[in-house]
VODREN-703186 format. One record per atom (N, C-alpha, C, CB): residue in three letters; x, y, z. Coordinates in steps of 0.1 Angstrom, whole numbers, padded with zeros to 4 digits, always signed. Glycine has a CB too. Layout:
ALAXYZ ...
***
This chain:
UNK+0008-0012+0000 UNK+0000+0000+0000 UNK+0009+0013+0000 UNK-0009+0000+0012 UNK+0018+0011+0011 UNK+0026+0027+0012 UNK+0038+0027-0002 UNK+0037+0028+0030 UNK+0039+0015-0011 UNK+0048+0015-0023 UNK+0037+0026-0034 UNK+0053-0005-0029 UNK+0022+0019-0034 UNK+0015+0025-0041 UNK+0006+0043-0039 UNK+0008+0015-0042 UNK+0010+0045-0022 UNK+0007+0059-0020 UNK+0020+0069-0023 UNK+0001+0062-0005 UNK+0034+0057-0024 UNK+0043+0066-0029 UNK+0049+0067-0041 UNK+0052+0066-0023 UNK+0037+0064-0053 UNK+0040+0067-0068 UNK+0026+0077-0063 UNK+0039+0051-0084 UNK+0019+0083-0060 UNK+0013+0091-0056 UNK+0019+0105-0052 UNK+0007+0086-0047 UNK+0026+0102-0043 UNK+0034+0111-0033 UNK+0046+0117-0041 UNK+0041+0102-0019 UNK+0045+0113-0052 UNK+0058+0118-0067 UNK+0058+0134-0067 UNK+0053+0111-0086 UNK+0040+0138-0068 UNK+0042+0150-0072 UNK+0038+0159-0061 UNK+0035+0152-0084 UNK+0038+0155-0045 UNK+0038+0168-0030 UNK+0049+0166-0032 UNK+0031+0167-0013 UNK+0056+0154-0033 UNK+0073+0158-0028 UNK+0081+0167-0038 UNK+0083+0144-0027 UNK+0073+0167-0051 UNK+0082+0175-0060 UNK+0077+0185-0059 UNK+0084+0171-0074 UNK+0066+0194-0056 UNK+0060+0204-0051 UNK+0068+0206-0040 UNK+0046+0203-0048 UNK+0069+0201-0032 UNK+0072+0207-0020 UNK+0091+0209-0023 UNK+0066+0195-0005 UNK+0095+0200-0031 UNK+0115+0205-0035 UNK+0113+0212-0036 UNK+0125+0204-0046 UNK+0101+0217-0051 UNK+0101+0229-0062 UNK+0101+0241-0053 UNK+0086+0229-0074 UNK+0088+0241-0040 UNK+0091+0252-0037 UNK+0105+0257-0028 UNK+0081+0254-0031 UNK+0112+0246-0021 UNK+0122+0246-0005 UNK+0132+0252-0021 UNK+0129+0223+0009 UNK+0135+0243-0029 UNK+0148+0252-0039 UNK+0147+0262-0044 UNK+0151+0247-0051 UNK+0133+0270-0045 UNK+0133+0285-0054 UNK+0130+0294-0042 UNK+0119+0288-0067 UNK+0125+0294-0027 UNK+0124+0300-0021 UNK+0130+0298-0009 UNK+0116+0302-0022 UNK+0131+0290+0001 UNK+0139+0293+0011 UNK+0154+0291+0009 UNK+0135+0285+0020 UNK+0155+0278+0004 UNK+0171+0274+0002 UNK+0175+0283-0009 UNK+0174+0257-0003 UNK+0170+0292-0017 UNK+0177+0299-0026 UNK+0183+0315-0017 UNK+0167+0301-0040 UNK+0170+0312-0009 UNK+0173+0327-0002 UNK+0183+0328+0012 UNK+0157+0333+0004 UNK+0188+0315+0010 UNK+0200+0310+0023 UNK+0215+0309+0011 UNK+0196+0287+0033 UNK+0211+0312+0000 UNK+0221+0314-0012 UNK+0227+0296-0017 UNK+0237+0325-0005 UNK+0216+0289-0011 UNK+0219+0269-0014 UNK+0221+0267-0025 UNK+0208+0258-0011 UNK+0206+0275-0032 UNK+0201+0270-0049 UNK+0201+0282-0050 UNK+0186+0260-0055 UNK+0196+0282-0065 UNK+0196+0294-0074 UNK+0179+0291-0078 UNK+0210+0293-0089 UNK+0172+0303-0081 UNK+0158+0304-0080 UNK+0161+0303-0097 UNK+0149+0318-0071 UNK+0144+0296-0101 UNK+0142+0295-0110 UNK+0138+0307-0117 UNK+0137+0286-0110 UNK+0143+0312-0130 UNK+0144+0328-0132 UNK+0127+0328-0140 UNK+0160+0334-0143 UNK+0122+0316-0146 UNK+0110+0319-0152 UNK+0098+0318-0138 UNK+0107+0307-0166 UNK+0101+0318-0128 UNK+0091+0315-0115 UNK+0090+0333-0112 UNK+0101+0303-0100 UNK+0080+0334-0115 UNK+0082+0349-0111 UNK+0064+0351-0106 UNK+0089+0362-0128 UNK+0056+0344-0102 UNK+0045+0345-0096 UNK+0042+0345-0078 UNK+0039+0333-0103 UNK+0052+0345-0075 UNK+0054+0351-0057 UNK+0050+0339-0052 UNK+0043+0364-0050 UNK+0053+0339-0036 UNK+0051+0328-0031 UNK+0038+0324-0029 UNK+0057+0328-0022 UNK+0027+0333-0029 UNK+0018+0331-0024 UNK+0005+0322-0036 UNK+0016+0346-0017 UNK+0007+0319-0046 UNK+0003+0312-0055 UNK+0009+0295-0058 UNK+0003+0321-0065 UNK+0020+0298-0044 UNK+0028+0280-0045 UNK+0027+0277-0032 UNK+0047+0276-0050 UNK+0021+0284-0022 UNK+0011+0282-0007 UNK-0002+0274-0016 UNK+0004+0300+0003 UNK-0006+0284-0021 UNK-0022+0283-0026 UNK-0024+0264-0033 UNK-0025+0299-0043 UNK-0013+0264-0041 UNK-0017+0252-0042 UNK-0007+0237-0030 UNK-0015+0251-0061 UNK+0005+0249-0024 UNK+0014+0232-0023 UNK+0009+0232-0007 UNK+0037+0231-0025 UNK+0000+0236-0001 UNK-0005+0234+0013 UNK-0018+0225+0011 UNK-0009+0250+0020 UNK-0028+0226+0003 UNK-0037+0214+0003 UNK-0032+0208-0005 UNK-0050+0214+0001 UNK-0026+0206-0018 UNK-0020+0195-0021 UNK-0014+0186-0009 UNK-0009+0198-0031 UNK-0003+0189+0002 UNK+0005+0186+0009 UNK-0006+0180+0019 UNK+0015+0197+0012 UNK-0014+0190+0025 UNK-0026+0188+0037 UNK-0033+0168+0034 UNK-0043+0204+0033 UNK-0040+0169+0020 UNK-0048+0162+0021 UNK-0042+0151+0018 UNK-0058+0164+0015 UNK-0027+0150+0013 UNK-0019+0138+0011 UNK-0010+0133+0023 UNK-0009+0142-0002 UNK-0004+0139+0030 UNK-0006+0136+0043 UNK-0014+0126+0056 UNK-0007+0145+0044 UNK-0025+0138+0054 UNK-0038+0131+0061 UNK-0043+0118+0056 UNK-0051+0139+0060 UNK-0045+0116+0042 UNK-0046+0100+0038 UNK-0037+0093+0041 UNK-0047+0097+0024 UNK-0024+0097+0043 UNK-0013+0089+0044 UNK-0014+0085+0056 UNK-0001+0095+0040 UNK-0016+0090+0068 UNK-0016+0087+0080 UNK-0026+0083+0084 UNK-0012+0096+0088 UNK-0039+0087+0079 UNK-0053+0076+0079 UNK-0048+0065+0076 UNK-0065+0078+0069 UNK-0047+0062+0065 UNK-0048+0046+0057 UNK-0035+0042+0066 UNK-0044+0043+0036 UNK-0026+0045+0069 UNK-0013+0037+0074 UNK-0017+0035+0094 UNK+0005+0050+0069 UNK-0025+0042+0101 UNK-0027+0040+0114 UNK-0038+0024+0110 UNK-0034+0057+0124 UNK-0047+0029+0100 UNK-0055+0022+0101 UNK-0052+0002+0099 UNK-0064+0029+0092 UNK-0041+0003+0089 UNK-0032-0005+0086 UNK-0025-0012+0102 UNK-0022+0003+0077 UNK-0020+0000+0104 UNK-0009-0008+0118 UNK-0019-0015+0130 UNK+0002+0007+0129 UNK-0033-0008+0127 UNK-0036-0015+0138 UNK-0049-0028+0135 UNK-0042-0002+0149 UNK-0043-0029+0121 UNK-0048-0045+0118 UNK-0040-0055+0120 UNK-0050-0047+0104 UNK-0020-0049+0117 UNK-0012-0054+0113 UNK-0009-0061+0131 UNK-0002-0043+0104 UNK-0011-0050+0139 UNK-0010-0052+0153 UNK+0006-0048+0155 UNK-0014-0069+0158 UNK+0015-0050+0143 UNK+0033-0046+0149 UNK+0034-0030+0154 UNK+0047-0047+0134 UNK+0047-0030+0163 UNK+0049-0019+0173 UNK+0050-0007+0163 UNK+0063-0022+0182 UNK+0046+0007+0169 UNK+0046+0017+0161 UNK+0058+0024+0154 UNK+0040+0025+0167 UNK+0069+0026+0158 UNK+0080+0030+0155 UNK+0087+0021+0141 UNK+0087+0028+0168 UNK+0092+0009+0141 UNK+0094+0002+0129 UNK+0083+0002+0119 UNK+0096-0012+0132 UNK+0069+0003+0119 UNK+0060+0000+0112 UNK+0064+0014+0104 UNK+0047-0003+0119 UNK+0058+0030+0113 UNK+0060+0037+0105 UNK+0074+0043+0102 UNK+0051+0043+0107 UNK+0086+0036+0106 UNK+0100+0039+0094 UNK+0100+0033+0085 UNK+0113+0036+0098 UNK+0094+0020+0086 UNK+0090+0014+0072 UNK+0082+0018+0060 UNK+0084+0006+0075 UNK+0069+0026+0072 UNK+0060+0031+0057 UNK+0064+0042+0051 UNK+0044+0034+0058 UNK+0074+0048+0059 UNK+0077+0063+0056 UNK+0088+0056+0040 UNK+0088+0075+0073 UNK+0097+0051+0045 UNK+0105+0048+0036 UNK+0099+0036+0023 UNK+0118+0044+0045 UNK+0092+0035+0022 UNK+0085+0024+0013 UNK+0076+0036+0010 UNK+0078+0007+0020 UNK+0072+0046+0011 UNK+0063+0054+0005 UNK+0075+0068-0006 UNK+0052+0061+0020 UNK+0083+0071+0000 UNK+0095+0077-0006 UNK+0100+0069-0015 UNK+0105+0080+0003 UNK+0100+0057-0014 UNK+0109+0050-0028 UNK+0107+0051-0038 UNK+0111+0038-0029 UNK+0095+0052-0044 UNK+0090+0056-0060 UNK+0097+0071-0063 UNK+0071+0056-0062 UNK+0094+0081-0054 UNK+0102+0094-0055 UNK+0120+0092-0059 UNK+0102+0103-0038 UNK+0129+0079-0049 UNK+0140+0079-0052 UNK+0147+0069-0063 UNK+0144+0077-0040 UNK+0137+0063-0068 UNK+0138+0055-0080 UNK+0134+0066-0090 UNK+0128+0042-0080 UNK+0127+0074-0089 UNK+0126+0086-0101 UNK+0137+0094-0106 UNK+0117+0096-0098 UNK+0144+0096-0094 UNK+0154+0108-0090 UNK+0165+0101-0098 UNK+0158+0112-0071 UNK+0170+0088-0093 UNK+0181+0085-0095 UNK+0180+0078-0114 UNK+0186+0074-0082 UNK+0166+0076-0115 UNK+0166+0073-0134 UNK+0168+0087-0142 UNK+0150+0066-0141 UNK+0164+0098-0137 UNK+0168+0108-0143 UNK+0179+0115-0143 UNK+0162+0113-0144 UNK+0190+0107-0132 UNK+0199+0113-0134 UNK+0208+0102-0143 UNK+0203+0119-0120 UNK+0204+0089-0144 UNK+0211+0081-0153 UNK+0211+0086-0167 UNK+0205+0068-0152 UNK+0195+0094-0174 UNK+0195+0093-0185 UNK+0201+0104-0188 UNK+0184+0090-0190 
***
């Protein structure tokens, strides 16, 4: 389940880079802002806060509801689902940097 909410989770996490690279971390001098992004922050709130909100909240719905079928202790369960939900994101990352 958490392999299939994280081919889901492809595009809050890339929302949520897109914004940490063009605005905070650029403004700590990390990254460099993307020069065609010129619509302010407040229209990448507008969408990457409920994008983010409601993908979250499913995520932690379906996954409590899970553990407490599964009955295993809470800690391993969710380092597990955290990281089995990220892996479709790090299998993306690392094919495009192959090609």
């Amino acid at each position: 389940m958490n392999v299939l909410l994280g081919c889901v989770a492809v595009v809050p996490i890339w929302l949520l880079w897109h914004f940490l690279s063009n605005y905070p971390l650029a403004a700590l001098g990390l990254t460099q802002r993307e020069p065609t992004d010129n619509d302010g922050i407040s229209s990448w709130l507008l969408i990457l806060v409920p994008v983010l909100t409601v993908f979250v909240l499913s995520w932690l719905w379906l996954n409590s509801w899970l553990r407490r079928r599964t009955g295993l202790r809470a800690r391993p369960y969710w380092t597990v689902s955290l990281m089995l939900m990220v892996l479709p994101t790090i299998v993306l990352v690392i094919l495009s940097s192959v090609s």
